[in-house]
Backbone bond lengths (Angstrom), bond angles and torsions (degrees), N, CA, C in turn:
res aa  C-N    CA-C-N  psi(-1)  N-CA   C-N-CA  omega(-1)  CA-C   N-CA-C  phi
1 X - - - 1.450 - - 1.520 108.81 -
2 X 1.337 127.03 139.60 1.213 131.19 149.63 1.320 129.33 -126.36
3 X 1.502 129.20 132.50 1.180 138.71 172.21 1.778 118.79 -111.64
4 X 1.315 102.64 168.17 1.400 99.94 175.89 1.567 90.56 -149.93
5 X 1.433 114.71 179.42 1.381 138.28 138.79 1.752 133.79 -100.71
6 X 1.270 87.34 130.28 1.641 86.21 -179.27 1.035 102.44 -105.28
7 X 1.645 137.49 175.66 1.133 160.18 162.50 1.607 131.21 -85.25
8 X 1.426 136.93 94.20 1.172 145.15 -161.64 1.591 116.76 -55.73
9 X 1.036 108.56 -46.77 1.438 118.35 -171.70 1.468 103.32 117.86
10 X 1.784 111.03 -12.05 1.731 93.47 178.26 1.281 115.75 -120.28
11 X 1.342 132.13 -161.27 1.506 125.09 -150.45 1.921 125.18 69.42
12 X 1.120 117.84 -157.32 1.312 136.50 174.59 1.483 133.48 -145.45
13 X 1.474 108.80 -25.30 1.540 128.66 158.32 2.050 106.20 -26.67
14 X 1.387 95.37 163.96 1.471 77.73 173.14 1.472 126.07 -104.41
15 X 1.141 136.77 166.75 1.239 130.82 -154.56 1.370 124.79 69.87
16 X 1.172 138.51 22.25 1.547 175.19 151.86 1.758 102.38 -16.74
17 X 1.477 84.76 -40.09 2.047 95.14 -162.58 1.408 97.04 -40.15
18 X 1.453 116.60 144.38 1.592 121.01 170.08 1.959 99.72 -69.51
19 X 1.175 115.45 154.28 1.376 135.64 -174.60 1.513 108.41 59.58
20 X 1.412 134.88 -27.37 1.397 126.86 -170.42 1.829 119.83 -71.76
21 X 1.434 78.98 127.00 2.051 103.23 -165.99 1.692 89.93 -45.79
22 X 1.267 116.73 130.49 1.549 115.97 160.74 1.460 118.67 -90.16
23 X 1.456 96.43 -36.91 1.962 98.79 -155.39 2.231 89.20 -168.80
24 X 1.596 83.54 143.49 1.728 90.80 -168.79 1.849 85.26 -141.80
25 X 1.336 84.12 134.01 1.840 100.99 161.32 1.135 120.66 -172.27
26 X 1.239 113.06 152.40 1.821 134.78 -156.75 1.670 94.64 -114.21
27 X 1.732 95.08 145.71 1.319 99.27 171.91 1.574 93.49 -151.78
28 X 1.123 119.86 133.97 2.031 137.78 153.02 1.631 99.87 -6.94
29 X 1.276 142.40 155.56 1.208 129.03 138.95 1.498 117.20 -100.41
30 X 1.359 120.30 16.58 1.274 116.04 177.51 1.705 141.75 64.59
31 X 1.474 83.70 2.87 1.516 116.79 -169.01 1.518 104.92 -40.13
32 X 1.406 122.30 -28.00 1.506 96.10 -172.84 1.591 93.35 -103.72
33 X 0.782 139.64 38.03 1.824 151.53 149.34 1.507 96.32 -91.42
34 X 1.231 149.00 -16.39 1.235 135.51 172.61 1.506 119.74 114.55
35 X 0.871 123.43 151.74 1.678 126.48 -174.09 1.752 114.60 -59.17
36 X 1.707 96.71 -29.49 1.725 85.29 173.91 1.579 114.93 -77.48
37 X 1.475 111.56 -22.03 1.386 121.70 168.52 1.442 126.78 -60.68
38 X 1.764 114.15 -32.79 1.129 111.06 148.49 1.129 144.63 -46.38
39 X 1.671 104.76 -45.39 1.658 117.64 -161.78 1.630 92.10 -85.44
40 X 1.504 135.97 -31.78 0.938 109.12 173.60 1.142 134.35 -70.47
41 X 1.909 121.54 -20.95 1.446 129.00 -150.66 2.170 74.64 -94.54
42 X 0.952 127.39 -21.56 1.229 115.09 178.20 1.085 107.49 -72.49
43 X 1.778 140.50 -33.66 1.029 129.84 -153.43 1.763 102.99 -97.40
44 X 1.331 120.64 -25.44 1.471 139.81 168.27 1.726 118.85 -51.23
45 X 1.497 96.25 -61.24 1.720 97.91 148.64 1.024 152.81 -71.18
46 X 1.636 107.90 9.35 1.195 121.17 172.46 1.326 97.40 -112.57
47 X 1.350 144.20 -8.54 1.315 135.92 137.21 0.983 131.46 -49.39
48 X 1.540 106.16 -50.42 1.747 130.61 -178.76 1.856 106.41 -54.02
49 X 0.880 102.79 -34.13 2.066 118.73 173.88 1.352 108.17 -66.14
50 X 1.321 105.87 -76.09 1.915 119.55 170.36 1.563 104.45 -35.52
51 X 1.463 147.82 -85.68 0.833 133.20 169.40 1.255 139.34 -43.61
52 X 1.419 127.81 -15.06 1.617 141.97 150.28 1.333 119.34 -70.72
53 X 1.106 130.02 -44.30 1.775 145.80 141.28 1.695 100.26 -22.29
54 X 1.198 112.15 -86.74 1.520 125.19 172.79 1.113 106.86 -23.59
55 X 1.477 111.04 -79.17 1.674 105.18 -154.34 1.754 106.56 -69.61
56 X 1.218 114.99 -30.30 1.578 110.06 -162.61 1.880 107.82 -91.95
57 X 1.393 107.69 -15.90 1.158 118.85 176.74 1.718 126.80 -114.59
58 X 1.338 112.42 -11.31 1.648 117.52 151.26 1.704 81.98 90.36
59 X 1.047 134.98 8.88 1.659 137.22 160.10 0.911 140.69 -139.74
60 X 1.680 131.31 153.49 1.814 128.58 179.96 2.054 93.95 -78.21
61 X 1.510 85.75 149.32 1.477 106.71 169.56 1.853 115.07 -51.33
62 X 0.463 148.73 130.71 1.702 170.01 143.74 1.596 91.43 -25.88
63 X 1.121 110.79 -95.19 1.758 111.29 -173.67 1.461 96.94 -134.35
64 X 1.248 115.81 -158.88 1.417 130.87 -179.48 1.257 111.69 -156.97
65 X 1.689 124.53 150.63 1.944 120.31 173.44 1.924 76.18 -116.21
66 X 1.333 69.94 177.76 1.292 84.12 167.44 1.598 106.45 -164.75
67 X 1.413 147.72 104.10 1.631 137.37 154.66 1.458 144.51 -54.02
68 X 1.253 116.09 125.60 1.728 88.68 -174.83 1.457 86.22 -153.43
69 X 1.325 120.57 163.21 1.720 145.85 -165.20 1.634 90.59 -85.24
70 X 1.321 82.82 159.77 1.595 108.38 172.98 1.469 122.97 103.39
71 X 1.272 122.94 -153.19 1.823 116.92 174.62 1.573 87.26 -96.97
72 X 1.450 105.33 148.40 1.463 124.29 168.86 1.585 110.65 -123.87
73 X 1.247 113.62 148.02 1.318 113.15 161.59 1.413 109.21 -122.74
74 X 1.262 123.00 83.41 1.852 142.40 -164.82 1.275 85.70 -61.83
75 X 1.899 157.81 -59.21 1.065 121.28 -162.45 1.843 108.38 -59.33
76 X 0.909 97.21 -56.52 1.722 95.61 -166.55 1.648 109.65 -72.35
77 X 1.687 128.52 17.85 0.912 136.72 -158.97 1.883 124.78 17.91
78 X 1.139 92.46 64.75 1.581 99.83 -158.22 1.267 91.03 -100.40
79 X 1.353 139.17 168.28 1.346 152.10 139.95 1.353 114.56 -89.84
80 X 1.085 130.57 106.59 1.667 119.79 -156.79 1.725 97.28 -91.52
81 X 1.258 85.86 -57.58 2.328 79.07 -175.97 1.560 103.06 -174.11
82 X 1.734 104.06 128.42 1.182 128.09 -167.07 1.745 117.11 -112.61
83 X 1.100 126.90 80.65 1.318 117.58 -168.80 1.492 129.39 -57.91
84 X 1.190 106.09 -0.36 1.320 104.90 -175.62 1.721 103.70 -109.78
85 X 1.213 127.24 -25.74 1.662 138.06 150.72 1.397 117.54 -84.22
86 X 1.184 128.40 -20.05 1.621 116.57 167.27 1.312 110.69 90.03
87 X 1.337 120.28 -6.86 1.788 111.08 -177.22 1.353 112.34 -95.52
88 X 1.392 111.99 138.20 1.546 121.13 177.60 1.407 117.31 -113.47
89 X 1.428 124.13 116.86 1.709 123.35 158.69 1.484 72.70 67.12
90 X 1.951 114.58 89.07 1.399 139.25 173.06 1.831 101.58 -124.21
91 X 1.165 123.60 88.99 1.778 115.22 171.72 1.207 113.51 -63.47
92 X 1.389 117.29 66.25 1.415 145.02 179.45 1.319 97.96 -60.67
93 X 1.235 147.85 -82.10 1.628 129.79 -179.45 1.304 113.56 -49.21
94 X 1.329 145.25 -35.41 1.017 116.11 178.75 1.428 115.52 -96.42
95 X 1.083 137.60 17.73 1.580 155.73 149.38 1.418 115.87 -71.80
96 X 1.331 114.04 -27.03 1.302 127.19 177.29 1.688 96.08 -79.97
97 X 1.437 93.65 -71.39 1.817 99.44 -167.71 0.990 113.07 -36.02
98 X 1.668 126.60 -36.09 1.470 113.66 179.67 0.852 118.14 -85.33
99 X 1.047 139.65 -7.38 1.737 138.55 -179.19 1.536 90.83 -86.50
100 X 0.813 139.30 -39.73 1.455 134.44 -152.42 1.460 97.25 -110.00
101 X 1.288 141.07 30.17 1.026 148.31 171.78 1.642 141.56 60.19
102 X 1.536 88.35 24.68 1.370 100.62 -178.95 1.791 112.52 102.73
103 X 1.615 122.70 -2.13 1.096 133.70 172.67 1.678 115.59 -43.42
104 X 1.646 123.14 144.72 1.249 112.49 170.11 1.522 104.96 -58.12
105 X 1.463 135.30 159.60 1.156 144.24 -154.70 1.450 87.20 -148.47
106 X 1.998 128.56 139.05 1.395 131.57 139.43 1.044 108.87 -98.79
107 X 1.209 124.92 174.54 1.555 133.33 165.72 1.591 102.01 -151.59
108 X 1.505 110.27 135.22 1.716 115.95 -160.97 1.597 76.92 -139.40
109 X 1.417 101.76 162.42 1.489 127.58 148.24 1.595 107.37 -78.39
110 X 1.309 107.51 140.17 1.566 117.62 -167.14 1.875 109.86 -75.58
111 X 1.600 109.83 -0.69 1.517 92.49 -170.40 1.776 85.08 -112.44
112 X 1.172 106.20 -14.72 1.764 123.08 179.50 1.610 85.77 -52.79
113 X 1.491 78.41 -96.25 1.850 82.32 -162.70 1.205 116.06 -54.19
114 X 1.587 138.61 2.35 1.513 110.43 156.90 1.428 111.84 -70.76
115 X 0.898 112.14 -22.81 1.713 125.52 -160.01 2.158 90.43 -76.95
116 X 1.068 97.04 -33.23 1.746 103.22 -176.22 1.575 88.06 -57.49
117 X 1.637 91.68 -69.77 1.745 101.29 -166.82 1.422 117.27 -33.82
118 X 1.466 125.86 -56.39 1.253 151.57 177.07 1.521 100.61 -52.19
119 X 1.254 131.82 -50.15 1.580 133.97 -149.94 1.753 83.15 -95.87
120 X 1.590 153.14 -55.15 0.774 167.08 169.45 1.965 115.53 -22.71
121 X 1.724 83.53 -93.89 1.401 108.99 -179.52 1.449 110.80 -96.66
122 X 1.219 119.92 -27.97 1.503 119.26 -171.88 1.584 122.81 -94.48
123 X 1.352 117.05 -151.62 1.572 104.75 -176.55 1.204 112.94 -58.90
124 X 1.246 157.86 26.04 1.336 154.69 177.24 1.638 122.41 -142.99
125 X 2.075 99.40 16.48 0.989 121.93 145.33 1.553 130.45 -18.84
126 X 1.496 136.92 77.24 1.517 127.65 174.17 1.354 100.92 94.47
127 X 1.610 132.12 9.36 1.173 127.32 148.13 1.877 127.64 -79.65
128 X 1.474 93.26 151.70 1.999 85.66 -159.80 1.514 94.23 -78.98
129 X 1.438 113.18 -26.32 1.435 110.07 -152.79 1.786 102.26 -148.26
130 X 1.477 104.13 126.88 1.459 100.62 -164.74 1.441 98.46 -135.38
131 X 1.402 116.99 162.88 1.937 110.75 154.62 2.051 94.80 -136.23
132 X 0.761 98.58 146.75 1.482 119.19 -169.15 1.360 106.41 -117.48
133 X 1.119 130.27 109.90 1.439 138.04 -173.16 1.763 116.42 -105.21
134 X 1.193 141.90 135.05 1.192 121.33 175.15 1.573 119.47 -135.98
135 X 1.391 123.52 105.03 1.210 121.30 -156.82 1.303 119.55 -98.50
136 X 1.532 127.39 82.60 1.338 127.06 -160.73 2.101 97.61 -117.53
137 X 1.409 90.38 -118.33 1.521 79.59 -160.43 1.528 101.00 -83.51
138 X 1.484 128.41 5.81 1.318 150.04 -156.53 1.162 117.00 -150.06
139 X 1.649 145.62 -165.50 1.059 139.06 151.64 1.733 111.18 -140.50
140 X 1.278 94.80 140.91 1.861 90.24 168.72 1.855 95.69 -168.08
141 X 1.277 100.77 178.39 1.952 108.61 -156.91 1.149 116.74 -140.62
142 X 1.068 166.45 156.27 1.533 161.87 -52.05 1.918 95.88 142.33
143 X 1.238 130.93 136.44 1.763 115.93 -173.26 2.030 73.19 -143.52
144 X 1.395 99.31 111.10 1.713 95.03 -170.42 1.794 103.60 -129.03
145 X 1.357 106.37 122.32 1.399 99.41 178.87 1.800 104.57 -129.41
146 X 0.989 99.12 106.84 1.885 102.44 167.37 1.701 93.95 89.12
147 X 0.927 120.92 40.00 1.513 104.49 173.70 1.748 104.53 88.48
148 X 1.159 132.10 7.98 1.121 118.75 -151.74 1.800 99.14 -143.54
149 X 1.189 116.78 115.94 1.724 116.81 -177.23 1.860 119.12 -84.91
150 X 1.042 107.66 110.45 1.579 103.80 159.67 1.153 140.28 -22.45
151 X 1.323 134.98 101.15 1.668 118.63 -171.88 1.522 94.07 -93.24
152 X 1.143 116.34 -18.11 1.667 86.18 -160.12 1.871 104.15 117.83
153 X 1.257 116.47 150.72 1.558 110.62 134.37 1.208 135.96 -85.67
154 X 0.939 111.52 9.00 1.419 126.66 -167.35 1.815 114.65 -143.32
155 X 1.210 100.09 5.22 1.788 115.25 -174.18 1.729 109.38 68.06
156 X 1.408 111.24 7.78 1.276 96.32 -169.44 1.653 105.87 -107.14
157 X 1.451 126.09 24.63 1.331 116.61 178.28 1.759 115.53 -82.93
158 X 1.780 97.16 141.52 1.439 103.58 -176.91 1.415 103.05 114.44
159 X 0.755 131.44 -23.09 1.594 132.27 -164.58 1.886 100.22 -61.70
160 X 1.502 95.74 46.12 1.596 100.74 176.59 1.496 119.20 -44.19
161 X 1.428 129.72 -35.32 1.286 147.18 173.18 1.625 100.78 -40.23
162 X 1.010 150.80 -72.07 1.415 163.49 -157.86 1.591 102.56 -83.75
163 X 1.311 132.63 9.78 1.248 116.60 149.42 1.489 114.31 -79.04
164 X 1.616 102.39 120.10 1.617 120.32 170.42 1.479 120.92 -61.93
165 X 1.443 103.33 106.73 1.812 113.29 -160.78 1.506 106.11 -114.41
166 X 1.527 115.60 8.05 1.751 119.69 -169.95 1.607 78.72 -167.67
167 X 1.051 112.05 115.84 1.934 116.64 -177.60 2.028 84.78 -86.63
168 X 1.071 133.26 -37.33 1.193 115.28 -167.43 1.589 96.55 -112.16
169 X 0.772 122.64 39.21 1.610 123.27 145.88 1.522 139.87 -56.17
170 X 1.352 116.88 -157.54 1.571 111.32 -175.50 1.492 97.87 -81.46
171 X 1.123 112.93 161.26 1.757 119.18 159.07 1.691 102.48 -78.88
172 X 2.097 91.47 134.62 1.042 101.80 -175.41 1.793 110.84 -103.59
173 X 1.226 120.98 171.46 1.549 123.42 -166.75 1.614 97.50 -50.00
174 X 1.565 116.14 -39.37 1.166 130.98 -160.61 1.353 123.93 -79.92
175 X 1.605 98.46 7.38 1.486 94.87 -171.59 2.057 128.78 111.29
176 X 1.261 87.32 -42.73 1.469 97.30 -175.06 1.366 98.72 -105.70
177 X 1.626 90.80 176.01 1.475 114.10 -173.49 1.666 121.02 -101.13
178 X 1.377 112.89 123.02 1.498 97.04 -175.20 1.850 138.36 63.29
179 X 1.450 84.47 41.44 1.679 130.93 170.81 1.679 105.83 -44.50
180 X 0.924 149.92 141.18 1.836 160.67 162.75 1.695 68.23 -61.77
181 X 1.287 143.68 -78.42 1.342 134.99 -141.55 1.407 122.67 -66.91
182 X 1.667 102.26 -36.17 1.721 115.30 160.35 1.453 120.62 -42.48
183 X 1.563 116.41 -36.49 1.260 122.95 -144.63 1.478 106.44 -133.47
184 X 1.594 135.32 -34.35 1.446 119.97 157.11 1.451 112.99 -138.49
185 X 1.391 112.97 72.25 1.505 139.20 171.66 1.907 87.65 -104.11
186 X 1.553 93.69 145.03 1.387 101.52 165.30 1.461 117.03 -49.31
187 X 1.221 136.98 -50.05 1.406 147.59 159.99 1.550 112.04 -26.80
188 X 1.470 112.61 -66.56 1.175 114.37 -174.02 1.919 119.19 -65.85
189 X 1.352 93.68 -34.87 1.894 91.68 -171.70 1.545 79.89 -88.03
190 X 1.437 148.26 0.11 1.929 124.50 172.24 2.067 88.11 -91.72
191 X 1.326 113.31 -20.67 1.547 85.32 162.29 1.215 141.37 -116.49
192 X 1.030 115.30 14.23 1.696 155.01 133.96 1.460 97.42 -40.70
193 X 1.446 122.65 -73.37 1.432 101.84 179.31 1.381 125.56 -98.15
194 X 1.118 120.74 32.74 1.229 122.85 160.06 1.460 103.73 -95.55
195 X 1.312 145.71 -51.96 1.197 160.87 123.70 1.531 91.48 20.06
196 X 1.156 121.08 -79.11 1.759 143.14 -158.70 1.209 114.69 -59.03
197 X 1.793 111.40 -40.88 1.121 138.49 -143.42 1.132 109.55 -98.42
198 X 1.981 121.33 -48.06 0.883 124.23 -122.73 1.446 162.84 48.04
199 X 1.140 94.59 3.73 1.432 116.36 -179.70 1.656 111.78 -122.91
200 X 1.707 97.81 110.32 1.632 122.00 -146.92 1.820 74.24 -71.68
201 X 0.593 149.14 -36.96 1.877 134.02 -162.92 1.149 141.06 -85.92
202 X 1.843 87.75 0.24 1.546 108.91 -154.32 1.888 88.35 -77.94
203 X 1.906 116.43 176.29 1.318 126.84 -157.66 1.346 94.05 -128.07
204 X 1.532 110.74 167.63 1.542 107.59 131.72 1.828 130.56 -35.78
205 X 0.917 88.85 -52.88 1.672 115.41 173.91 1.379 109.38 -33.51
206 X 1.487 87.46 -67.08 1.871 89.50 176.60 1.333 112.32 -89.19
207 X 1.344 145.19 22.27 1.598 132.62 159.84 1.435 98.52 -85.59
208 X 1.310 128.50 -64.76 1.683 134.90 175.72 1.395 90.25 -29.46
209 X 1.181 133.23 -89.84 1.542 131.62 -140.93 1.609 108.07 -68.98
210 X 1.282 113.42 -6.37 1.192 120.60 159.90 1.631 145.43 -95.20
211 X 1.794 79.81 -16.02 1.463 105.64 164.87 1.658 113.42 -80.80
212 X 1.496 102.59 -44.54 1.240 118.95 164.44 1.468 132.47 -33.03
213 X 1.416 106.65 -39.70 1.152 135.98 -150.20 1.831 94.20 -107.93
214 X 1.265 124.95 -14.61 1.648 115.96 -171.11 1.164 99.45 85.23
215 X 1.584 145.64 57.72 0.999 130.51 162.51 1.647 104.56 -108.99
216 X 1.176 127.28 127.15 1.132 123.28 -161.83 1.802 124.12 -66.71
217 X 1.736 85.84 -43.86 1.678 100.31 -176.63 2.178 99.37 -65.71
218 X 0.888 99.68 -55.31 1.611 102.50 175.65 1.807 124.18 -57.49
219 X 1.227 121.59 -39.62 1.246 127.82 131.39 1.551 124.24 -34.26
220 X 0.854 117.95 -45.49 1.798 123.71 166.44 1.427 104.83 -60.03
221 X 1.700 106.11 -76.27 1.901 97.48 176.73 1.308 114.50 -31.59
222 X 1.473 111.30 -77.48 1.195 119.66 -176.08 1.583 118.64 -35.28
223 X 1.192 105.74 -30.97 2.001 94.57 -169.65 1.515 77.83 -86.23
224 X 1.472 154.36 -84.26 1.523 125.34 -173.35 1.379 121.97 -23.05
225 X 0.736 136.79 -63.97 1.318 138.75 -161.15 1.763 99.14 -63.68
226 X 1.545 116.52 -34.08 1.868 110.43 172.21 1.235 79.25 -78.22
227 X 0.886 165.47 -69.76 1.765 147.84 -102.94 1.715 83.10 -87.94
228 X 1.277 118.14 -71.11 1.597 95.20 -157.67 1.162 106.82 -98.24
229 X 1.396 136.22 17.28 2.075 116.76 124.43 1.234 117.54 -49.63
230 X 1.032 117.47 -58.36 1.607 128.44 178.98 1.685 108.53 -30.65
231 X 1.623 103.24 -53.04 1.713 115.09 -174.41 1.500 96.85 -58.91
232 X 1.386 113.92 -55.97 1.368 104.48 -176.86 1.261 135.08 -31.71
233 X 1.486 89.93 -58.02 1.147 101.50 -164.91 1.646 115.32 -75.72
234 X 1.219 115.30 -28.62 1.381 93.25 147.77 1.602 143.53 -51.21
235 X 0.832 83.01 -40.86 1.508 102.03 -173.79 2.141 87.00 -59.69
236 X 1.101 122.01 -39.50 1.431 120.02 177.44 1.164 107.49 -69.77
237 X 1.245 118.70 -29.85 1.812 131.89 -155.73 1.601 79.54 -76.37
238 X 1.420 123.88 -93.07 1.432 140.09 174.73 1.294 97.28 -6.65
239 X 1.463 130.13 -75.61 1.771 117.72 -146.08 1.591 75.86 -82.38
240 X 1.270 156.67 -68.16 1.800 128.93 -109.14 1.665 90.30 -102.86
241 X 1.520 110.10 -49.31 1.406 114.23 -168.98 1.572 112.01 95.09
242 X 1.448 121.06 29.12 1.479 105.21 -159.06 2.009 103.98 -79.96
243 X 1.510 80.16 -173.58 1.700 75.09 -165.46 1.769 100.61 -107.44
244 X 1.971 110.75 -11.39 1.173 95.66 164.11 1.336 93.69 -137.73
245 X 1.678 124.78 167.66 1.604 141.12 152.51 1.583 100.53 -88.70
246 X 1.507 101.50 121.03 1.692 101.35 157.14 1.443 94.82 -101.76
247 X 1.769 114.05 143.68 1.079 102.68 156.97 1.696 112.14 -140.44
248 X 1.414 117.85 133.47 1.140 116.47 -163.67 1.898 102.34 -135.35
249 X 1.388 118.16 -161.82 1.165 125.89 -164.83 1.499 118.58 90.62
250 X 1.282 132.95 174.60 1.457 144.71 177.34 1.180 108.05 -42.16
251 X 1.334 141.28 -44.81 1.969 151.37 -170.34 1.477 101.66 -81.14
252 X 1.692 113.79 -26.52 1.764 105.54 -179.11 1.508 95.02 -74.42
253 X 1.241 128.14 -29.87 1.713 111.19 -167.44 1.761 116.02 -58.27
254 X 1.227 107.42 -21.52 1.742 120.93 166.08 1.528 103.57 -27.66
255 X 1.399 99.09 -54.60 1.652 107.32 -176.04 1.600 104.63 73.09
256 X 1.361 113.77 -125.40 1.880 103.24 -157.61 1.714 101.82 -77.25
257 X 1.645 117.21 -20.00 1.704 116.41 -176.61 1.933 89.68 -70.47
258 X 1.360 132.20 -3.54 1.419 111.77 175.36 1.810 97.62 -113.66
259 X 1.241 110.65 -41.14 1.450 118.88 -166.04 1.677 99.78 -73.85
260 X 1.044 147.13 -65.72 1.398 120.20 -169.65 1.601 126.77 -89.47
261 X 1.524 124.30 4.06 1.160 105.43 134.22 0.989 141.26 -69.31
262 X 1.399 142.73 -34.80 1.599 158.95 76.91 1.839 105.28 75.76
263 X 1.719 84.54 -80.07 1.398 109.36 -157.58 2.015 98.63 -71.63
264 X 1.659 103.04 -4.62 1.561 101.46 -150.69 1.589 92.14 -105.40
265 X 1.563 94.74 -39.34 1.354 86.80 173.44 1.647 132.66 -86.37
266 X 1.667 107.64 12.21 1.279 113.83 -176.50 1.355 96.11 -81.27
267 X 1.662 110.11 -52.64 1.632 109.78 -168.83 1.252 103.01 -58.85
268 X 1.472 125.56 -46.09 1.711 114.60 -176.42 1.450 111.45 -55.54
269 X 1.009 133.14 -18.26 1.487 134.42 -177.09 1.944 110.86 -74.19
270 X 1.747 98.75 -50.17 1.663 94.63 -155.11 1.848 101.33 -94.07
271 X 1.323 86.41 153.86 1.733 102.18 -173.34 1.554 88.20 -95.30
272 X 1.469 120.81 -124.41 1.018 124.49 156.45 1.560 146.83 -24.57
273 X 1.541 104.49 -12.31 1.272 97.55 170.46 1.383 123.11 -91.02
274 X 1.594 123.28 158.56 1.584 133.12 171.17 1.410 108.69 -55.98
275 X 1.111 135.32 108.39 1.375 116.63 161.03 1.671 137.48 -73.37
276 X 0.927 93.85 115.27 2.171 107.61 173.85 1.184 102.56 -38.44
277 X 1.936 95.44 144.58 1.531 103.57 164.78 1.461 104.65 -69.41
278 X 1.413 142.10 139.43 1.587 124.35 -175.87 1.558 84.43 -132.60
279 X 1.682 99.85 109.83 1.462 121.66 170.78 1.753 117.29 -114.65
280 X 1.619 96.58 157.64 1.837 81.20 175.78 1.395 116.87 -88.23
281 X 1.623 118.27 148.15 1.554 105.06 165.08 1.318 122.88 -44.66
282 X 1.502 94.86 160.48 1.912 128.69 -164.84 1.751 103.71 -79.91
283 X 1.303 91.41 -46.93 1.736 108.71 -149.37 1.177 122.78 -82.06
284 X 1.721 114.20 -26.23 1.386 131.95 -170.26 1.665 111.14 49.81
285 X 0.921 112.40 -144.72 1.418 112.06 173.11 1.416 154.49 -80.57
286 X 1.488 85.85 13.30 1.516 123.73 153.54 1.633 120.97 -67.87
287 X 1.031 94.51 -20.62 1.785 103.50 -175.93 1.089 120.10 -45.59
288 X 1.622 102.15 -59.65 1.481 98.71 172.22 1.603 131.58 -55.24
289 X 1.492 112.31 -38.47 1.210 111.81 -177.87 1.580 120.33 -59.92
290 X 1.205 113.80 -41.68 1.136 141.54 -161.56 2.256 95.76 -68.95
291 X 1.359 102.64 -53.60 1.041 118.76 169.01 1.556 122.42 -37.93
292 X 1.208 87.95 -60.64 2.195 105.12 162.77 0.959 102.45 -53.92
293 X 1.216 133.82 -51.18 1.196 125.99 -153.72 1.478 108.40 -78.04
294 X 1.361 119.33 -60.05 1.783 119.05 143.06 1.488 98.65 -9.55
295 X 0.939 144.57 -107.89 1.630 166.42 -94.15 1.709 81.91 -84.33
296 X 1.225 112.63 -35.06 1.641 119.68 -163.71 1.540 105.28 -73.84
297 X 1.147 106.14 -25.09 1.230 126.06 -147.11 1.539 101.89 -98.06
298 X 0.720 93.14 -37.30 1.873 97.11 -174.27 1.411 86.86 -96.87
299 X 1.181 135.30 -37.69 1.481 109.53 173.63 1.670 118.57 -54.67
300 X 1.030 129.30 -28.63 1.996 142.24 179.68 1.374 95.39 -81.54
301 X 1.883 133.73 -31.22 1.431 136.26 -174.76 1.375 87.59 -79.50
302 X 0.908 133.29 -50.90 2.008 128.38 -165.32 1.584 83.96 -74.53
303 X 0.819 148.29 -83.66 1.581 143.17 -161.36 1.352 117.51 -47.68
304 X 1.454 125.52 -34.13 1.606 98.04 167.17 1.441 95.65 -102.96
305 X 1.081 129.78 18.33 1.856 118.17 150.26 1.350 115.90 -73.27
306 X 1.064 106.63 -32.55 1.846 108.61 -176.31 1.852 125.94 -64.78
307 X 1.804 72.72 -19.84 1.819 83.03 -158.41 1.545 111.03 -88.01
């Protein structure tokens, strides 16, 4: 887990500035202690903040966001079910609110609100219309128009990972066959080249720098693994129309060995479609926080709008 504090714009303490990072810290989620062990060590550090806020800044927190994986249901701020923590139908905002004393509370999906952060403050700064991609050990996407992220009706929008880009492909976690996530998730091209390589340990990490490098067999992964992002992303390009691709996560650190084949094989793909500026994220792994912190933020913007 990581949290930070941002700065509201109110008080007098120092560091006051509205949006400026005050203080950042990581904590375990405890996940193999069990899902109630999670929700509490989450709810402890979000105390552990409030009282660090206090003492070093002479005030209580304003509101709080907070991001986390899995299906959400953001009206009822529920956490519906997280497979990688195990908790199901978690009243995560209002578990929060009370610990924290009754504070407005957000609750975002964690690839959502980076994609906020990113579409906001980050590379997609003053763009009307964005998609935010994030390629870590999984895949999922950001659907951002005017500053403002897509949940879904159902909390499930973005789930870019699960577009079927090889119908007879590997089986994906999800059920189907030949998943964007099966096939160029950081996970999949580090076992792609281990596969290639022989070497059971090898990463994402090390196929790029080996692709990088003129290695032929890794150059092979690697051009699969662009070939069906590329499909995807048309296939995203086609339905949303955005005017840029952010794409970030563990596979953006490649830098130009991911970004200009990428960009080469998008245009070779679309007939009729406009093609996106497709840049890497700003924020790195700040996104998320930063994102919460957004989420917090527009909750105090809806409250003195109301009044």
């Amino acid at each position: 887990m990581k949290a930070a504090l941002i700065g509201s714009g109110a008080g007098t303490g120092p560091g006051a500035a509205a949006g400026e990072l005050l203080h950042e810290a990581r904590r375990g989620t405890g996940r193999e202690h069990g899902p109630d062990a999670v929700v509490e060590r989450i709810l402890d550090f979000a105390a552990e903040l409030r009282a660090y806020g206090a003492s070093m800044y002479g005030t209580e927190p304003l509101a709080a966001g907070v991001a986390v994986p899995g299906v959400l249901d953001e009206p009822s701020g529920t956490a519906v079910y997280a497979a990688n923590l195990g908790w199901q139908d978690v009243p995560l905002r209002a578990l929060l609110a009370e610990r924290l004393g009754g504070i407005p509370v957000g609750l975002g999906h964690d690839v959502r609100t980076g994609g906020l952060a990113e579409g906001r403050v980050g590379a997609g700064e003053g763009v009307d219309r964005f998609f935010f991609v994030a390629l870590g050990t999984g895949i999922a996407a950001a659907i951002g128009t005017d500053g403002r992220v897509e949940p879904g009706a159902h909390g499930g929008a973005g789930e870019f990972g699960h577009i079927v880009v090889r119908p007879d492909g590997p089986v994906c976690g999800c059920g189907q066959r030949g998943c964007l996530e099966s096939l160029a998730s950081a996970a999949a091209v580090g076992r792609a080249w281990a596969a290639a390589s022989g070497d059971a340990s090898a990463t994402a990490a090390d196929a790029a720098r080996a692709a990088g490098s003129g290695d032929r067999r890794a150059a092979a992964v690697w051009r699969e693994a662009v070939d069906v992002l590329a499909a995807g992303l048309v296939t995203a390009v086609t339905l949303l129309d955005p005017r840029t691709v952010i794409v970030g996560g563990g596979l953006a650190e490649a830098g130009d060995v991911l970004f200009v084949p990428l960009r080469e094989a998008v245009r070779a793909r679309v007939t009729f479609q406009r093609v996106p500026t497709i840049v890497p994220a700003a924020l790195g792994d700040a996104a998320g926080c930063l994102g919460a912190g957004l989420l917090a933020w527009d909750l105090l913007s809806a409250e003195v709008a109301s009044r």
